[in-house]
N, C-alpha and C positions, 0 to 999 in steps of 0.2 A: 404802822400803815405801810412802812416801806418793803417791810417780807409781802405783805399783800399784793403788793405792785409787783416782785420780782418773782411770784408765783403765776400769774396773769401768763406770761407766755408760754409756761409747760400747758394750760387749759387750752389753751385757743386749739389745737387739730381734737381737740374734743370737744369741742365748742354744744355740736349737735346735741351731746351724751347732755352738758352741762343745761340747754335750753331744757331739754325734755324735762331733766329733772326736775326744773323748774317749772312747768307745766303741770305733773304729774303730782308736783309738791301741792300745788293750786288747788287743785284737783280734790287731791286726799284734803285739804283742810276744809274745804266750802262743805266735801259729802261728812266731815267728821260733826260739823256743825250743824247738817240738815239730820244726822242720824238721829241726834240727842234732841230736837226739834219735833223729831215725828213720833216724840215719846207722848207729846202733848196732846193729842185726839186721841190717844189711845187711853190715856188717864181719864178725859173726858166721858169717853164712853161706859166707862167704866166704875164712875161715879155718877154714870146717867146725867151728866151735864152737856153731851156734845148738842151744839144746837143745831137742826136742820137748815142744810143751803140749799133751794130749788133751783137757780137760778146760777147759769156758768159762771163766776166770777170774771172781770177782764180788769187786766193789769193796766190806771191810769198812771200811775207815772212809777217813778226808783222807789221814791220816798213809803209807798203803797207796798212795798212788796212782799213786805211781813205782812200783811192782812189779806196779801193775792193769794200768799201762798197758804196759811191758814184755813181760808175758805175753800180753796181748791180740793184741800183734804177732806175738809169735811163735804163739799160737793160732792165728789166722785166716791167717800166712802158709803154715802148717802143712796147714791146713783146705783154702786154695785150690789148693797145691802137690803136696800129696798126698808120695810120697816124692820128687819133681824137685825136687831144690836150683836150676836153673837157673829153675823156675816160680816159685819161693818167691823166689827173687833177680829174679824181672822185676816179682811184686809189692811188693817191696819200694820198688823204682825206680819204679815209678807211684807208690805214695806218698809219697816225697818229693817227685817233680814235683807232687800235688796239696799240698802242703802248702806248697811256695815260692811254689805259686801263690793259696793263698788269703794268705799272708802280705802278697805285693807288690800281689795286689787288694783287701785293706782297706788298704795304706797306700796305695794311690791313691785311695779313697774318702776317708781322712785329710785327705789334701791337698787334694782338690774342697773338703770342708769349711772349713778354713784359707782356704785363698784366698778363697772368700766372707766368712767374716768379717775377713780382714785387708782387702781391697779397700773392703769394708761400710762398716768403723770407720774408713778414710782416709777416705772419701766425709762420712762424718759430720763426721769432726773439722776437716776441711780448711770445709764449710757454718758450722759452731758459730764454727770460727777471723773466718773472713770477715764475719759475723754482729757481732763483737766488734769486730771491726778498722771497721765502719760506724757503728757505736755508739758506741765512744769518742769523747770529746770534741775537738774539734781543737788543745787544749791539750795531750796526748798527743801527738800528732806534731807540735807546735815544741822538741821534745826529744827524738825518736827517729828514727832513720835509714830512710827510706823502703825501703832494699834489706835491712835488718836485717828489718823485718817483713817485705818477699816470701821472707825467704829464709826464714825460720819457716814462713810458709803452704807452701812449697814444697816445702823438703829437709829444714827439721824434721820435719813431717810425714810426708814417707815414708821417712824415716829409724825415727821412732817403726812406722811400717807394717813394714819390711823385719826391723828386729833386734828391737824391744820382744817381739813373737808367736813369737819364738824360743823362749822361756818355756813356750810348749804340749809346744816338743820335749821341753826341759829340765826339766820337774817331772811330765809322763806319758810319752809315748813311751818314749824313752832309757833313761829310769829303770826305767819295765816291765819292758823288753825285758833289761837288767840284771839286776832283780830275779828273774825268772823264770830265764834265763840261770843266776845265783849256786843258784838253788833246787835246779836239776836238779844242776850240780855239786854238789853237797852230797847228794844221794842216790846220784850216784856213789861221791865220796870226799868226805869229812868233811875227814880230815887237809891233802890238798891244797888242798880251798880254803879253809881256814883260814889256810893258807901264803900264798894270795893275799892274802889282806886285810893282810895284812903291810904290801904294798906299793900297796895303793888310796891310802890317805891319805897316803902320802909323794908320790906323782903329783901329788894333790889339792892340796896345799902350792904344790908349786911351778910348778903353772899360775895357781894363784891370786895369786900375788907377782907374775908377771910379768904379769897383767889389770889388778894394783893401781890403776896412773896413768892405766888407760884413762879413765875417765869424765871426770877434769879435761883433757885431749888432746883427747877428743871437741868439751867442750862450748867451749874455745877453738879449733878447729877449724870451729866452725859461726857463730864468732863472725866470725872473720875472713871466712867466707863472706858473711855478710850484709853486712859493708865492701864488700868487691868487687864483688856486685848491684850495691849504694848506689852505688860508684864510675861503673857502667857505665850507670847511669839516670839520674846525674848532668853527664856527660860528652855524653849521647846528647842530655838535653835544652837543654845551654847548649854544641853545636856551634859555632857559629856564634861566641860570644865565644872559645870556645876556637882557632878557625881566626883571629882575627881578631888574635888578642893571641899568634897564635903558640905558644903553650904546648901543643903538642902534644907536647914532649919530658917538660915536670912533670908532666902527664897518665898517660904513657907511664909513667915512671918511678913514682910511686903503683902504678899497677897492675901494674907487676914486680914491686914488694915485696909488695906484699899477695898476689899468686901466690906467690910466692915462698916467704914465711912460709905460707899452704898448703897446698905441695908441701911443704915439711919436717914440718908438721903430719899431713897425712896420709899422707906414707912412714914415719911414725912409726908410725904409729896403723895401717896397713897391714903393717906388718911385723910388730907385734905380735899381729894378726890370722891373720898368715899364719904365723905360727912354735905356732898354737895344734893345728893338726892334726897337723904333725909331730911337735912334741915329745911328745903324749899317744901318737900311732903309735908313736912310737921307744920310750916308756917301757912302751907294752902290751908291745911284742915284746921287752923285756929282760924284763920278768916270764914272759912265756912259755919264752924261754931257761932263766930258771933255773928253772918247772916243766920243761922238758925233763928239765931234769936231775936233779929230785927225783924226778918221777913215774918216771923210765926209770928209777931205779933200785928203785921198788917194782913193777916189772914185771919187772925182768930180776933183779935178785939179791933182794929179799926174797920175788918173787911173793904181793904184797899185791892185785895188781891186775891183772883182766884188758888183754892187750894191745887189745882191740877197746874198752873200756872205756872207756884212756886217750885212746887215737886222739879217740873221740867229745868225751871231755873236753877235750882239746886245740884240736876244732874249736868247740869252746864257748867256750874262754878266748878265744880269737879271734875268736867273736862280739860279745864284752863288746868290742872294742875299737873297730868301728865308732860306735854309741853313746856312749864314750866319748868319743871324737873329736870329736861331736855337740855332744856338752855341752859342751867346754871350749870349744868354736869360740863355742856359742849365750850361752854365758857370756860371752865377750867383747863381741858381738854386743847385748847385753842393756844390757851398759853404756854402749855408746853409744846403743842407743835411749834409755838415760834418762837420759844428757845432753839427747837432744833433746828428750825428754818434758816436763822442766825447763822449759827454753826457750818449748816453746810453752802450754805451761801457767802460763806469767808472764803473757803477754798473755791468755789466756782467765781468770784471776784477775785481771786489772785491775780497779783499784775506778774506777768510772765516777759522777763528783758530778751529771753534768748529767741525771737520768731523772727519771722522772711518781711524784710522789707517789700513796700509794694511794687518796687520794678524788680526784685529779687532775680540775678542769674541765674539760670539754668545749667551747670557746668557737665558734661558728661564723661570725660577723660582727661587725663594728667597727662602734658607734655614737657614743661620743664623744670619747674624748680617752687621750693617750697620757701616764701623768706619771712622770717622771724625779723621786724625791727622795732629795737627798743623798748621791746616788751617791759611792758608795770604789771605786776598783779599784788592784792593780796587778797588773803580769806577775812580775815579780820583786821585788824590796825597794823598787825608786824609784817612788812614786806615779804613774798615770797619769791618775786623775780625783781630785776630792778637793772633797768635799761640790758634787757636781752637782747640779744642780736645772734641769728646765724640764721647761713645759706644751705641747703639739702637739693641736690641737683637730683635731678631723675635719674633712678636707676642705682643710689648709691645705698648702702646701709650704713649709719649715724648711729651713735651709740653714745650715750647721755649714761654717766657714771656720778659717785661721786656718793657725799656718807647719805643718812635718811634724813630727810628735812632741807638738804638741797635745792629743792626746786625740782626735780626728775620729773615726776608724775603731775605734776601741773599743769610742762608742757602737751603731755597728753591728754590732759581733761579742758584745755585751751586748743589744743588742735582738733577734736571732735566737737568743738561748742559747746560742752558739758557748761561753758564758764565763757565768760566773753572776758577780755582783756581791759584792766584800767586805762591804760595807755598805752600807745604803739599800733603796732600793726600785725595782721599774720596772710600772708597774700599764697595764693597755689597760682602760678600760672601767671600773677601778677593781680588777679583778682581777690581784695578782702574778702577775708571768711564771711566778715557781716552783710556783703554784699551778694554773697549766693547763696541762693535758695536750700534751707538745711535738707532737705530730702537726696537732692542732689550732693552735695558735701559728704556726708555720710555713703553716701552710694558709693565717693573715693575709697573709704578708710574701711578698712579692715581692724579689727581691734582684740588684743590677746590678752585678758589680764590675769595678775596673779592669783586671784581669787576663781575658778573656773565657775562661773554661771551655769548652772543647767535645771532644764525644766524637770517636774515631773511627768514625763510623756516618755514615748521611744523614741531611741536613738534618731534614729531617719528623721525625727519631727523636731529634735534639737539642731541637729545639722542643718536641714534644709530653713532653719528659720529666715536667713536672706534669702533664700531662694525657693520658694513656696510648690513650684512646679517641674522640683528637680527630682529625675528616675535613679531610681534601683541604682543600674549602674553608675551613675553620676556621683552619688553618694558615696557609692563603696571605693569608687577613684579619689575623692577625698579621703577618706580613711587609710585609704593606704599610702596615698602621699606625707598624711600627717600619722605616718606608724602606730595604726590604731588598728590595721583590718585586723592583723593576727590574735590578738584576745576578742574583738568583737567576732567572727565568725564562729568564733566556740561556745557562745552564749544560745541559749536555748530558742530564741526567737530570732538569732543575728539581728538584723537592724533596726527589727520589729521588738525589738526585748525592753522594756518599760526600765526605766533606771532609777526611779526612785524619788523621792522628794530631796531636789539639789542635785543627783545625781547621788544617793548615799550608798548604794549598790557595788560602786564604783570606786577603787583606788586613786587616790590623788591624782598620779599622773597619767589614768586611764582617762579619769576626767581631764586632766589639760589637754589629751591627745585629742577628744574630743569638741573640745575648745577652739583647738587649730583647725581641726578637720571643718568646721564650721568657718572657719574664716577662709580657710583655702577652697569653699565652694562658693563661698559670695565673689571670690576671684578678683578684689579688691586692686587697683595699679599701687594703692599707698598702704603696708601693714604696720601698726603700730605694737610694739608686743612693751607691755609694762610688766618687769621683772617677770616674766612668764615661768622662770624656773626656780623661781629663789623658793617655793614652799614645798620641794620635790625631793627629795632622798639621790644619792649617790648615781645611782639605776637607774630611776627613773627621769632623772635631769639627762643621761645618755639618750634615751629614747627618745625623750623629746624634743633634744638638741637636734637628734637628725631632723626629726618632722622639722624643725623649726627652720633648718638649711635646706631643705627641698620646698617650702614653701617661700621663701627668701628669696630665692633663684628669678632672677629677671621681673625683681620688685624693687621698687622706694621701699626700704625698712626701717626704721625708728625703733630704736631699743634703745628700754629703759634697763640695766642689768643692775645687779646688786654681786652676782659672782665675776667676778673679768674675767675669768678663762673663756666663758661663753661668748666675749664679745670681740676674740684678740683678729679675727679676722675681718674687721668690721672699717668700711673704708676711711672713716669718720671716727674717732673717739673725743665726747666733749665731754670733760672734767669739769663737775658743777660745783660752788663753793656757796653757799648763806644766795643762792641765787644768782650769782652771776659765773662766767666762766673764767676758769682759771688757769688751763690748758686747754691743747685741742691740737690733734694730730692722728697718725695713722700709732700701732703698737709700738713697732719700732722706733719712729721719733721718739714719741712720750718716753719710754727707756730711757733711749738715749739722752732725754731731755734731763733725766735725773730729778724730776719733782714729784710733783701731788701722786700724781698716777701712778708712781714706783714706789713709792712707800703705799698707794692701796695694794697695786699686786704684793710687793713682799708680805703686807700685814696677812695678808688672805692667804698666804703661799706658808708662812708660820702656820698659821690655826689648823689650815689642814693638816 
């Protein structure tokens, strides 16, 4: 009941779609009910039993209305036919042609309806999903499988789109056209469809037993789908080691089993899908069997019942079965939309710690100083910083050293809010990070990481991503600040030239130069560069050491380094150890100082 409730507000801006259909559902069952109804004078006439009505019929109350409406027919067939039974039978036959026809053109006005609001409601949920999935922290996906979430945004969702809106058939249509259906039987014969009900709820039972395990099938069904995405995103993007190291058999092999399991999952779940039409078909037509054989015997030996009567009854009880069919199918159908419903309503419930309190500052420029106190963090139980402390004044560059697993890159993923802080504090200006506004905060920080990020689009559309409404030239002045223009202008569309998925077009340190040239057009007061050249070659760690010093120039800098040569001019050098600091000076102190930091330069000055 409670996915029911937390689908309710993607309907409401479709509310209207949602009414009509339900009108239109009304609609088609009352005229599905009168179709199979106006079979009845027709039979009559037909076995020369219709009896003449001279006289207009008038409707005296509800209870009458099966007799108003019977008479009326025979009235006006009477009226138009005159004494020609062959006129009175061609009118009859027009009227059920008009009446299947308004039946089947409100149930296509039905459906117009439905579709817009189910198309509506994916459209929305799949924006709201996306919306979520940009929001969460990125501490959220170092614990979730990248193909688990597309597969939510994707198949969850139109999964919830295809079966959940079944529910419109299943609680109006069906049921209507049922209901009405049962109504008119019961003005025919009491006793016999009394007889029916006999056997509705035993059908009932055991469609429902055999729907029982759908939802848990489903919802590990959708689970294993999200593995195999993850699988194939994972495979697509680490090609190359997997061609390298050979392991296209382990590869291979994961993704048969995870097909594998399902293909058993869903021949499961498809067979019990598919065994839901027949087995309500099969169960309608034994209950009409044995009306056959009750009512044939109150026609032919008690003559309880007219024969043109039964006929019409019969073509009723056999309308109940389409419908039926409906339901038990939309009932299956239901439960796995709310497997998936589940599913992707986990991640739009995500609780998310990293957002803007409600008096959030507004901050829009850096004037003095950056202070780190006493900083706690960890990822999981083992400490990664533990009572940190330093001051970064405006204007200086800071360079955070030290082995891997130090703590380096945490102050960066803590200084952008990637992460909030166990304890301590981290102030710019004197104001906590938690206390201004993230849009703002991020507007300070410019960010270079060792991994270069880039889209598949063109250049100009990577660069300008802080700056959406930045020209030609503006662009190509980043480039060349960040020593990028000279291989970019030789490329066959310059800064129009598409680069690739990742940037694969592209040499490492073409992409990092691209990287920079990106961050030196958001024009950020505070740049953070994490190890920006440690995954770069000889050559191209020169080239981009320049860009990285012309962009530096009259900035707060924060560098993370892993090489020291790159950092020896750096006003700041803080020596990290198991998270706290262990040195900290300008090049020459630390030297001179004879510790931690001289035996990193020597070690590094050896290897080279």
């Amino acid at each position: 009941m409670e996915s029911y409730k937390k689908i309710f507000p993607f309907i409401k801006p479709y509310k209207t779609n949602a009414v009509l259909n339900v009108v239109f559902n009304i609609l088609y069952a009352l005229f599905s009910s009168l179709s199979m109804v106006s079979l009845f004078p027709m039979l009559n006439i037909l076995f020369g039993k219709q009896q003449p009505v001279t006289v207009k019929p008038v409707l005296g109350s509800v209870s009458d209305l099966g007799g108003f409406l019977k008479d009326s027919l025979a009235y006006y067939a009477g009226r138009f036919a005159g004494e020609d039974p062959s006129k009175a039978l061609l009118f009859v036959i027009a009227l059920i042609i008009s009446l299947f026809f308004l039946k089947n053109l409100f149930n296509y006005f039905a459906m117009v309806q439905i579709t817009t609001l189910r198309n509506g409601v994916l459209k929305d949920m799949r924006i709201k999903l996306y919306q979520k999935i940009v929001e969460l922290p990125v501490s959220y996906y170092s614990e979730k499988r990248k193909g688990d979430v597309m597969a939510r945004m994707l198949g969850d969702v139109a999964e919830v789109q295809n079966s959940f809106f079944s529910i419109f058939e299943l609680v109006i249509r069906e049921p209507l056209t049922i209901i009405f259906t049962i109504i008119t039987m019961f003005y025919i014969s009491v006793n016999l469809t009394l007889f029916v009900f006999i056997f509705i709820p035993v059908t009932g039972l055991i469609i429902s037993r055999i729907g029982k395990s759908l939802k848990g099938k489903s919802q590990r069904a959708q689970q294993e789908a999200g593995y195999f995405i993850s699988l194939v995103e994972e495979t697509l993007s680490g090609l190359k080691v997997v061609k390298s190291y050979n392991a296209e058999k382990h590869f291979r092999d994961k993704f048969s089993q995870s097909i594998g399991r399902l293909q058993k999952l869903a021949n499961s779940i498809g067979n019990k899908n598919n065994l839901a039409s027949p087995l309500s078909e099969f169960l309608g037509i034994v209950t009409i069997a044995i009306l056959l054989l009750y009512g044939g015997q109150m026609v032919l030996v008690s003559k309880t019942l007219e024969g043109a009567a039964f006929i019409t009854y019969m073509a009723l009880a056999y309308n109940i079965l389409t419908p039926a069919k409906a339901i038990s199918k939309a009932s299956y159908s239901v439960k796995s939309g709310l497997a998936a419903a589940d599913r992707v309503f986990a991640v739009l419930e995500e609780n998310n710690e990293i957002t803007n309190k409600p008096d959030a500052i507004v901050k829009g420029d850096f004037n003095d100083s950056i202070i780190l106190k006493n900083v706690q963090f960890k990822y999981d139980e083992e400490p990664v910083l533990k009572d940190f402390s330093l001051e970064i004044k405006k204007g200086q560059t800071v360079a955070l050293v030290g082995q891997s697993g130090s703590g380096k890159s945490t102050i960066a993923n803590l200084l952008t809010r990637f992460y909030d802080v166990n304890s301590g504090s981290i102030a710019i200006d004197g104001i906590n990070l938690k206390d201004m506004e993230l849009h703002s905060l991020r507007h300070l920080l410019g960010l270079v990481t060792q991994d270069s990020v880039l889209f598949n689009d063109t250049i100009k559309a990577n660069i300008a991503l802080g700056k959406n409404n930045a020209t030609d030239e503006e662009i190509i002045e980043a480039l060349k600040i960040a020593n990028a223009y000279e291989f970019v202008k030789d490329l066959p569309q310059g800064i129009h030239t598409n680069i690739g998925d990742s940037g694969n077009k592209l040499s490492g340190g073409q992409k990092q130069r691209l990287s920079i040239a990106r961050a030196v057009l958001k024009n950020p007061p505070i740049m953070i560069l994490d190890e920006a050249t440690s995954a770069l070659d000889t050559e191209s760690e020169k080239l981009v050491q320049v860009a990285l010093e012309n962009m530096m120039q009259n900035r707060t800098s924060i560098v993370i380094a892993h090489r020291l040569s790159t950092i020896q001019k750096a006003d700041i050098i803080v020596v990290m150890q198991k998270g706290v600091i262990v040195e900290q000076g300008n090049h020459e102190q630390l030297m001179a100082h004879n510790g931690t930091y001289k035996k990193l330069v020597t070690m590094q000055s050896f290897e080279n």
